[in-house]
N, C-alpha and C positions, 0 to 999 in steps of 0.2 A: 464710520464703517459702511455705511449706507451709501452714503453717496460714493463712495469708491468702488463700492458694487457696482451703481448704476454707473458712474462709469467705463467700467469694466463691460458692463451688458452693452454700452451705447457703441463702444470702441469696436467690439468684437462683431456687433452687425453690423455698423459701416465694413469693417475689413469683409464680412463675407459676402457683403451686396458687391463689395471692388471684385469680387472673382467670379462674377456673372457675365455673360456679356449677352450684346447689343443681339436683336436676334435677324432686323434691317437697318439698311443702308437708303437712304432719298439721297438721288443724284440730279441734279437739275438738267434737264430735258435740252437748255437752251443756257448757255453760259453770257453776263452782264454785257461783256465788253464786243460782244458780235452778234449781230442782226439777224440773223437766222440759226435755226435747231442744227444742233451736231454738226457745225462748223469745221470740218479735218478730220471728221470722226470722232473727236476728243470727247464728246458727253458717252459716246459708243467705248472707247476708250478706257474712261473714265467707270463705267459702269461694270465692265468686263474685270477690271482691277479688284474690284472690291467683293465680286464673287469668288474671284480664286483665291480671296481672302477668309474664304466661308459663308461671308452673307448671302440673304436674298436680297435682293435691291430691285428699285423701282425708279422710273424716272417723276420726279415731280409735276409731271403731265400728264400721267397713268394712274387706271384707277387702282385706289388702294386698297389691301385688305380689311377688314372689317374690323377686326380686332384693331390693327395699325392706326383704323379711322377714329377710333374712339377712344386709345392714349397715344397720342404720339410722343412720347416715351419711350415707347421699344425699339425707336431708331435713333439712328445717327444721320447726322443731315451736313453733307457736303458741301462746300463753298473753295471755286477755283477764283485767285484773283490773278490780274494780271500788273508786271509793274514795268513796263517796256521803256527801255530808252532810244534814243537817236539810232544807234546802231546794233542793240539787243534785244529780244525777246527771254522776257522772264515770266514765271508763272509760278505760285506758291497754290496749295492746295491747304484750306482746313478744314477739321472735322468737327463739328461743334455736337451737343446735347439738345432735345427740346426746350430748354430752357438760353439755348440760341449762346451757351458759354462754350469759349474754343477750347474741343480738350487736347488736342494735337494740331501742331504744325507741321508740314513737310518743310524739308530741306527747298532751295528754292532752284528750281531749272534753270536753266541760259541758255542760249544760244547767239551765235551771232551770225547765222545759216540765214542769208537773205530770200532763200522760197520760204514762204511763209509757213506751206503746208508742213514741209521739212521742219522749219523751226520749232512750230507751233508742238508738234508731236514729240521731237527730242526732249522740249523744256518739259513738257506734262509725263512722259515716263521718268526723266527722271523725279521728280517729284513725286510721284506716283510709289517710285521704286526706295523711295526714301523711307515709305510707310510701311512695308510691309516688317512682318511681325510686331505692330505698335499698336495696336487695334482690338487689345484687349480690355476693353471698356468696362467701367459697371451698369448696371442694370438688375434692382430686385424683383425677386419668383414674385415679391407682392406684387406688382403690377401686373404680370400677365394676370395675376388674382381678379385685380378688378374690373378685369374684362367680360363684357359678358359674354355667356359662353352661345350665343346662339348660332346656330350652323346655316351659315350662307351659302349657296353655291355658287362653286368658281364662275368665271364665264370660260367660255370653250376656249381651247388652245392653251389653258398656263398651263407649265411644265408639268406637274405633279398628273395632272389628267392624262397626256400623253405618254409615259413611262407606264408598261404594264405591270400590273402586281401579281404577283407569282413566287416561286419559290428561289428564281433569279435574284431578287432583290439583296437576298443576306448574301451575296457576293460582293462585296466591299469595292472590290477592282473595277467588276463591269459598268460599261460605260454604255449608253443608249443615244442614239442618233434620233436629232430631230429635225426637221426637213426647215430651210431656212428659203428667202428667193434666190442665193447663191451658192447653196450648198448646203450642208449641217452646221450644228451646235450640238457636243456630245459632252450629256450632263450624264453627273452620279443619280442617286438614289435619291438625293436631298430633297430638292437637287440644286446642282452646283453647277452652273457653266465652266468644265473644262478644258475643253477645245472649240476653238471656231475653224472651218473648213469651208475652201471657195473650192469649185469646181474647176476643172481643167478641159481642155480640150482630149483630153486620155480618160478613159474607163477606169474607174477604181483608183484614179489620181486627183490626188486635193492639193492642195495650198492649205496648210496648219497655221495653227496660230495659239498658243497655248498661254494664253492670258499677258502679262509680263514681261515673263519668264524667257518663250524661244519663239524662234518659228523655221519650217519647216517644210516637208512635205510627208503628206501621210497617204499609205497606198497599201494594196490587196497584193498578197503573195499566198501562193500555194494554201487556200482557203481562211488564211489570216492578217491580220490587219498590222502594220506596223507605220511608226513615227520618229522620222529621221532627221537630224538637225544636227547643229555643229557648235560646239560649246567650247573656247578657248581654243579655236583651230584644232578642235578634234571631233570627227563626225562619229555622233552617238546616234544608237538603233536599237528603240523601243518595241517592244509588244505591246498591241495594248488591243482591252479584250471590251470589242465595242458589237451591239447588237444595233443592229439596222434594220 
């Protein structure tokens, strides 16, 4: 009878560690099969994905949080390969544990788009797009336990610093513009890289870019913001309530 207890007690805290999840994501900074960082954008890409997937993420060439530095265990750790032939580009994405075992594969991209840059970008969204909703990982409360809890300060510019705190914040909706070399990044509260926004030759016009998912133009009407894009050849027109 005992032992069926204790397996009972073993069983039931494995299943409740499986409904935790991951709290970072490490993206590699510079992917194996190309000679220089963010090659087509794809590590940028790649990074952008798995925020609007929830996490916070980091590139593996940025310094890490304090906590992060001392289990890396609270993240997930990324690995793009590439499997190209004569006349394809292919790219498979996994997500592995700190203990370096794949707990997800993507589906595998293709292309047969001879600009590279073209190529390169089709085969890693789709790939990319094969993961979403599948990234609910485990991860037990013990280990943030074993962290120590000593309080570091950020260095200047991470998110959390630049988002004012105020009674704005328990607006779930609002979105906060942070000044980018090309324009904004308009995160939640989390914060969460929502939108990316290039600047235009027009005032109050951007070039959107909403993780995966669309893109867009996003622009200033009658003292609100709106976010316009076309979804199965039908042009949809968002609100969306962003402090700048």
């Amino acid at each position: 009878m005992r032992k069926i207890v204790l397996i009972l007690i073993i069983v039931f805290s494995l299943f409740s560690q499986a409904q935790e999840k991951y709290k970072y994501v490490v993206v590699p900074g510079q992917f194996s099969f190309f000679k220089e960082p963010n090659k087509y954008n794809l590590n940028s890409l790649t990074k952008s994905f798995f925020e609007t997937e929830g996490f916070v993420v980091f590139y593996d060439t940025e310094n890490l949080p304090n906590e992060l530095l001392k289990n890396r265990c609270l993240a997930l750790y990324v690995n793009v390969l590439e499997n190209n032939s004569m006349f394809m580009t292919k790219i498979t994405v996994n997500v592995k544990d700190c203990k370096n075992e794949v707990l997800v594969i993507s589906e595998e991209g293709s292309s047969r788009e001879k600009d590279y840059d073209k190529a390169y970008n089709q085969t890693l969204r789709t790939a990319l797009t094969s993961l979403k909703g599948k990234l609910n990982f485990k991860t037990s409360e013990n280990l943030t336990g074993l962290v120590d809890q000593q309080i570091v300060p950020e260095k200047k510019g991470a998110l959390e610093d630049l988002i004012p705190v105020s009674k704005e914040i328990g607006n779930k909706s609002a979105l906060y513009a942070l000044p980018t070399e090309t324009g904004f990044k308009l995160v939640n509260a989390i914060p969460n890289v929502i939108f990316e926004l290039q600047k235009t030759s027009i005032d109050n016009l951007f070039l959107g870019e909403r993780g995966m998912m669309d893109n867009g133009i996003f622009y200033k009407k009658d003292e609100s913001w709106f976010y316009e894009y076309y979804k199965k050849d039908k042009l949809i027109i968002e609100k969306v309530d962003v402090k700048f």
